[in-house]
C-alpha positions as CSV (number, residue, x, y, z in Angstrom):
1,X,83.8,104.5,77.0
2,X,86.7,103.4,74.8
3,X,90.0,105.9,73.6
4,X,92.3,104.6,71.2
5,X,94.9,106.4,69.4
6,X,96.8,105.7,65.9
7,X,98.7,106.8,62.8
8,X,96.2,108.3,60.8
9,X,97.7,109.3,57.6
10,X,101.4,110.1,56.0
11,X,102.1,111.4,53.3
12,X,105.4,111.1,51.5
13,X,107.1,113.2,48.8
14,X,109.0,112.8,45.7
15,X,110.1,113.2,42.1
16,X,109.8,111.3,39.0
17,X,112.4,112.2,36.3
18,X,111.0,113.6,33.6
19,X,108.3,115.5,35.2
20,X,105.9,116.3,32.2
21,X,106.0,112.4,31.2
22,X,105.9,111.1,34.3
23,X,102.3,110.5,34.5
24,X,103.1,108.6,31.6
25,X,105.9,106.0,33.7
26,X,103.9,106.0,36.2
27,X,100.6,104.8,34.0
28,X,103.1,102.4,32.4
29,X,103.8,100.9,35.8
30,X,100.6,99.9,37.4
31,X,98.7,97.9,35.1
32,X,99.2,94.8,37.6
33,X,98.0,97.3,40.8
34,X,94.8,99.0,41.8
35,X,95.4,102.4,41.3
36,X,93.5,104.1,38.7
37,X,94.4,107.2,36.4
38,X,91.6,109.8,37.6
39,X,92.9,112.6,35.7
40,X,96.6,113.7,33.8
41,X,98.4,114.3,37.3
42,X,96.5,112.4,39.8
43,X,96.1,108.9,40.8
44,X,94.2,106.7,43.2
45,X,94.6,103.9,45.1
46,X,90.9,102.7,45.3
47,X,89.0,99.0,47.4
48,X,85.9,98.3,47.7
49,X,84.7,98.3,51.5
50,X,82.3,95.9,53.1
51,X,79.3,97.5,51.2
52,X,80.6,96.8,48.3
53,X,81.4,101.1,47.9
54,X,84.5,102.3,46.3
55,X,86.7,103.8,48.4
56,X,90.3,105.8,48.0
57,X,93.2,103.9,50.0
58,X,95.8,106.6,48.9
59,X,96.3,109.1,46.3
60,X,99.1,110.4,44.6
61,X,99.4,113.9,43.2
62,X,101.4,116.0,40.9
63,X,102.6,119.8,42.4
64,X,102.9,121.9,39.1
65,X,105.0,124.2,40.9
66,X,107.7,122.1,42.4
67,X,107.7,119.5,40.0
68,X,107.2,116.8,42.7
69,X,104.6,114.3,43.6
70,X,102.7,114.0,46.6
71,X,101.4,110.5,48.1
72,X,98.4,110.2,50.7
73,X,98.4,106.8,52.1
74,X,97.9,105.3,55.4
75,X,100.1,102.7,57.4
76,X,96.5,100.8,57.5
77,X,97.1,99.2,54.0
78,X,95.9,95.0,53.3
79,X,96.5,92.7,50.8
80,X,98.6,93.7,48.2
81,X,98.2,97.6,49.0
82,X,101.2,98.2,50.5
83,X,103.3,96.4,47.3
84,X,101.1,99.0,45.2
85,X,102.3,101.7,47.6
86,X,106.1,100.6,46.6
87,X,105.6,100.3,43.2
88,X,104.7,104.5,43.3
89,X,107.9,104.9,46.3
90,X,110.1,103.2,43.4
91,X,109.5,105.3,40.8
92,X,110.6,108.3,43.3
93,X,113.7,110.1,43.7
94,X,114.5,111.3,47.1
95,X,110.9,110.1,48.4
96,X,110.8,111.5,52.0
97,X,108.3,111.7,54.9
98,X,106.1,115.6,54.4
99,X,103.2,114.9,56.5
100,X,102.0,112.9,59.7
101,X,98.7,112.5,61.3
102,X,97.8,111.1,65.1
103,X,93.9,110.1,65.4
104,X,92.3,110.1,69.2
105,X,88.7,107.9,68.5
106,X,86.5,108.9,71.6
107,X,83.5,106.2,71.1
108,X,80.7,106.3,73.6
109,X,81.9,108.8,75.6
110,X,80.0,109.9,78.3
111,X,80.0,113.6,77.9
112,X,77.6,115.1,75.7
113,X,78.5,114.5,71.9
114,X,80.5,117.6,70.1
115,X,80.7,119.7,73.0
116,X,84.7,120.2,73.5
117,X,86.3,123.2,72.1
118,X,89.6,123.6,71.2
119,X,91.2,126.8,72.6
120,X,94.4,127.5,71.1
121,X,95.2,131.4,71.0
122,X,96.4,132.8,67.6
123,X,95.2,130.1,65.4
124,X,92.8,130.6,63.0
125,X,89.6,128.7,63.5
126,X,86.4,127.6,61.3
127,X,83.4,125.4,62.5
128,X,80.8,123.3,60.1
129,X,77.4,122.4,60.8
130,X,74.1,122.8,60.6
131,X,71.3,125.1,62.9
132,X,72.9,128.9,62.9
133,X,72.5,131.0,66.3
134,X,70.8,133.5,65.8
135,X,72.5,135.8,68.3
136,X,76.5,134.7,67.0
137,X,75.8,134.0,63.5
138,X,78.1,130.6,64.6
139,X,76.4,126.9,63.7
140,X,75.1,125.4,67.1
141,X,74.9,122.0,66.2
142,X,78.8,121.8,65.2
143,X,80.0,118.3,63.4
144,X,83.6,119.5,62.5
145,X,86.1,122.5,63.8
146,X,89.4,123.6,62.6
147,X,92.0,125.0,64.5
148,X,95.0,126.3,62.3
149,X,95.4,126.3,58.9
150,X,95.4,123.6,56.5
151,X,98.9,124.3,54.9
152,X,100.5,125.3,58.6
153,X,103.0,123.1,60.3
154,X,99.9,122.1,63.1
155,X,96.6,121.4,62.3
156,X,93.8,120.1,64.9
157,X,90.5,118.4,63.4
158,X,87.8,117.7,65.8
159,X,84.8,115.9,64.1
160,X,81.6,113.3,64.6
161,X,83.5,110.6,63.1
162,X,80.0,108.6,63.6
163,X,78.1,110.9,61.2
164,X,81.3,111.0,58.6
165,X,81.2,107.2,58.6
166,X,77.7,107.1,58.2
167,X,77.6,109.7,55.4
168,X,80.0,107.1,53.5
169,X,78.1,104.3,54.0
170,X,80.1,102.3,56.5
171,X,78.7,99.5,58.4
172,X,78.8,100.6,62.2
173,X,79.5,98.3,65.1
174,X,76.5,97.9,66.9
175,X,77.7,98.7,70.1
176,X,78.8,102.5,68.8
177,X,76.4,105.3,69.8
178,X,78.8,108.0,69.8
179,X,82.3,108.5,68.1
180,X,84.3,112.0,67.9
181,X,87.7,112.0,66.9
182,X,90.3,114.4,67.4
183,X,93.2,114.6,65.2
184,X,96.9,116.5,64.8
185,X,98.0,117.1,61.3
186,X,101.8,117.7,60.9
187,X,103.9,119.2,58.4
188,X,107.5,119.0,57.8
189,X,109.8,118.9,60.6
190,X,106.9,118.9,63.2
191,X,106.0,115.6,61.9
192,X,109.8,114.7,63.9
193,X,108.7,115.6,67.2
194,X,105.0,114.1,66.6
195,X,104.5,113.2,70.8
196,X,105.4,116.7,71.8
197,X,102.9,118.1,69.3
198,X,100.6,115.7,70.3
199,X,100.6,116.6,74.0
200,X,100.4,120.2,72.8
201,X,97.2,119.8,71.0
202,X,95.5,117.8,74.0
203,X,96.4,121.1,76.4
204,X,93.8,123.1,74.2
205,X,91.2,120.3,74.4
206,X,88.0,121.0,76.3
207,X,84.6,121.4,77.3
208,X,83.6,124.9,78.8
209,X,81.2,124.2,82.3
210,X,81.0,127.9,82.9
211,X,78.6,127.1,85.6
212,X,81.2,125.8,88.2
213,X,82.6,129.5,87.9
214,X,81.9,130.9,90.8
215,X,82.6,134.6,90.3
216,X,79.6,136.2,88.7
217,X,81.8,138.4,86.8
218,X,84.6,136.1,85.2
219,X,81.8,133.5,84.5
220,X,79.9,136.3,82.5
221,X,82.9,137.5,80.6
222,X,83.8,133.5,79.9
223,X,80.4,133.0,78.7
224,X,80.6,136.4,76.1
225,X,83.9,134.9,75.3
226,X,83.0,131.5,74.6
227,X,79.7,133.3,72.5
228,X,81.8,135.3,70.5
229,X,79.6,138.3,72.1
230,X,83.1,139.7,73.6
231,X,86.1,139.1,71.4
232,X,90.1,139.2,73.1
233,X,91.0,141.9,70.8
234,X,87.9,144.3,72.3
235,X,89.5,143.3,75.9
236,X,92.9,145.7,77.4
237,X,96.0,143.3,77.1
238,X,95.3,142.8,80.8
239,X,92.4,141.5,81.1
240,X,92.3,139.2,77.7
241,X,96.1,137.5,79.5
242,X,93.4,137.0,83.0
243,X,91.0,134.9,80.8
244,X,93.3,132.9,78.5
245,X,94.8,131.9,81.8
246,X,91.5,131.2,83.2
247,X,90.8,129.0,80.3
248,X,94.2,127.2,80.5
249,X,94.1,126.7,84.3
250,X,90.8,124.9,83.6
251,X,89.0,127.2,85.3
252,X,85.3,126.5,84.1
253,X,86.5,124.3,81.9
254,X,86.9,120.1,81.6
255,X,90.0,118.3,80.4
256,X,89.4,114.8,81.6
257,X,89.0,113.2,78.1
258,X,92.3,115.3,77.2
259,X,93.6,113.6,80.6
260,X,92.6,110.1,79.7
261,X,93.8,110.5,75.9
262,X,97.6,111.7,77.1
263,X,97.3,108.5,79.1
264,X,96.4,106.3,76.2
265,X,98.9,108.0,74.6
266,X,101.7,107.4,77.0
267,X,100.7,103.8,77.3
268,X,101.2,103.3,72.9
269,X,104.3,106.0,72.5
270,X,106.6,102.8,72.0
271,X,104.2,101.1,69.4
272,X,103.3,104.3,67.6
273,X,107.0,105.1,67.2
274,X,107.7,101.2,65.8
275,X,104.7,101.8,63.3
276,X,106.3,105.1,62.1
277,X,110.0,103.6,61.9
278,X,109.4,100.3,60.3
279,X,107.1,102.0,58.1
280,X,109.5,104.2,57.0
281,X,111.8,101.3,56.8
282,X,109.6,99.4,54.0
283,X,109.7,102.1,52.2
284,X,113.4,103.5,52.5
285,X,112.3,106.8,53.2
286,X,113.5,109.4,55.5
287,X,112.2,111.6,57.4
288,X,111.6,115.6,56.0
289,X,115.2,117.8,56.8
290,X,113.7,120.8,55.3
């Protein structure tokens, strides 16, 4: 089994005098790169990957409401793509780091594939996938769950990297037979304290073993509870606090890949940080002080 960790995704913000011409400087400004115009007020950074398939790099986006621009990249840019990603950064006015994301690959793991859950009270949660329960009405066969939501300051992402790859048409390593990936978005000023956040998201991370419970009663509640057959807001105050602390405690429950990936992570805190800060540092931005 191999865990690696790595910046993911950042996003940076900005504005473009003259907001209703600006698609127009910035058209004016990138006949030399590879971004193509894919509509008035959006933009995209496209390659070609090793099957010869299109595939976006970055993209940058136009807010109609603020009046500012938005930029997707990643800091795993080639070639000339991070000269194309400076070309857009130099058009900006008080460009600035909005979003950050941290990536934990999990390749041939050795537990069974999609089975880790993320339990993290108060946060709204959705699940995709295919083969509906019939008894919860939930997908069984789950390829992607979301914890939080999309526009919050914290956003977990736990998916089957393997079948997202393959549904793109990558070419996959022969020696892969399993990859999940597990993911923090950050917004604003949690994108600052991006280890701490990191950590936070690995405490929720795990698989339920209900079996090693060995009081018949608390396993048979965690199972309802884990089914969606009980929910905490049918439970007394009481007794809902006994099974979230159940559940953090690890009581019926395994956090050893969340153990191994806060190790990994330990080990690449130094490098990560470098990556962020130099970064940052081609670009002359800074980070978000909203």
């Amino acid at each position: 089994m191999e865990i690696t960790v790595k910046i993911d995704r950042i996003t940076i913000t900005g504005f473009i005098i003259g907001s209703k011409t600006s698609h127009t400087i910035i058209k004016n400004s990138i006949d030399s790169t590879h971004w193509i115009m894919s509509s008035e007020y959006e933009f995209n950074l496209v390659r070609r990957n090793e099957n010869d398939v299109s595939e976006n790099v970055a993209g940058l986006f136009f807010n109609v409401y603020q009046g500012s621009w938005r930029l997707d990249t990643s800091n795993h840019l080639i070639g000339d793509e991070l000269n194309d990603i400076q070309i857009i950064i130099a058009l900006m006015s008080r460009p600035h780091l909005t979003r950050l994301d941290i990536a934990f690959d999990i390749i041939n793991g050795t537990k069974d594939n999609m089975k880790h859950r993320i339990y993290r009270s108060n946060a709204s949660q959705s699940t995709f996938g295919s083969d509906v329960n019939e008894i919860t009405g939930r997908s069984s066969n789950i390829q992607t769950i979301y914890s939080g939501k999309r526009k919050s300051d914290l956003m977990i992402r736990y998916y089957d990297k393997l079948a997202e790859q393959r549904s793109r048409r990558k070419i996959i390593p022969d020696h892969i037979n399993k990859w999940e990936r597990l993911e923090i978005q950050l917004r604003s000023k949690r994108s600052n304290d991006w280890y701490d956040a990191a950590r936070e998201m690995l405490g929720y991370f795990k698989m339920p073993i209900l079996s090693s419970v060995t009081n018949s009663k608390d396993r048979a509640m965690l199972f309802a509870l884990e089914n969606h057959i009980v929910e905490y807001s049918e439970l007394a105050s009481s007794t809902a606090s006994k099974y979230r602390k159940l559940i953090k405690n690890n009581i019926g429950f395994d956090n050893e890949y969340a153990s191994l990936m806060l190790e990994v992570l330990n080990n690449n805190i130094d490098n990560l940080n470098q990556e962020i800060v130099n970064f940052m540092k081609v670009l002359d931005l800074k980070k978000d002080e909203k």
